[in-house]
N, C-alpha and C positions, 0 to 999 in steps of 0.2 A: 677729329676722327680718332675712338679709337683703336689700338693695336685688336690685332684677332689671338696673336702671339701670349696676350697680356693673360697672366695667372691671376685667381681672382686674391680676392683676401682672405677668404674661406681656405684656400689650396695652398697659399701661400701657410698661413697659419695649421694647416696637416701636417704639411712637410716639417716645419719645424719641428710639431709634437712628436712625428715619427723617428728623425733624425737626433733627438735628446733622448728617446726611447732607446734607441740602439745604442749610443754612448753611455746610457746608463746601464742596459743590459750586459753590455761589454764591461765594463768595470765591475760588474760582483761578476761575472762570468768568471774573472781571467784577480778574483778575491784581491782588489784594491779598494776598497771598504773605506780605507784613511783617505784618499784621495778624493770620494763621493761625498765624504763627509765635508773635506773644504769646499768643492765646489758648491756643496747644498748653502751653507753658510756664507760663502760668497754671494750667492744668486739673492740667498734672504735679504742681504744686506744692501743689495741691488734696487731688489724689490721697494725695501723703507724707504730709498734714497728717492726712488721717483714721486714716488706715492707721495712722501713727504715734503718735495719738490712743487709738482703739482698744484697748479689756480682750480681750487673746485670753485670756486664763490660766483666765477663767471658764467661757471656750467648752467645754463637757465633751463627749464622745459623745454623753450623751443627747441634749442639746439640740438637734444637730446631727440626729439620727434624729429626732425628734421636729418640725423642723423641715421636712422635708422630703417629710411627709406632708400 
């Protein structure tokens, strides 16, 4: 049974956009420019590490159909 409580993935996935939004806005607000620029760079480097991490080869159609229901 699930929670009624439970946030979806959609909401889940807002909040974060809105909450990286604010800490971004806050740093050129308050002109820490250098600091946005590591964390950009950091995130990038994040990003390659998954991606490049990552089993695509397993990813079949199905999965991907099946997913997205």
């Amino acid at each position: 049974m699930a929670e009624k409580n439970k946030l979806s993935r959609r909401t889940v996935a807002l909040l974060w956009c809105v909450a990286i939004g604010v800490v971004i806005g806050v740093l050129i607000y308050f002109e820490q420019i250098a600091l946005l620029y590591v964390i950009a760079t950091i995130s990038i480097v994040a990003l390659l590490i998954i991606v490049g991490f990552s089993d695509l080869e397993k990813v079949g159609r199905e999965n991907i159909e099946n997913f997205t229901e």
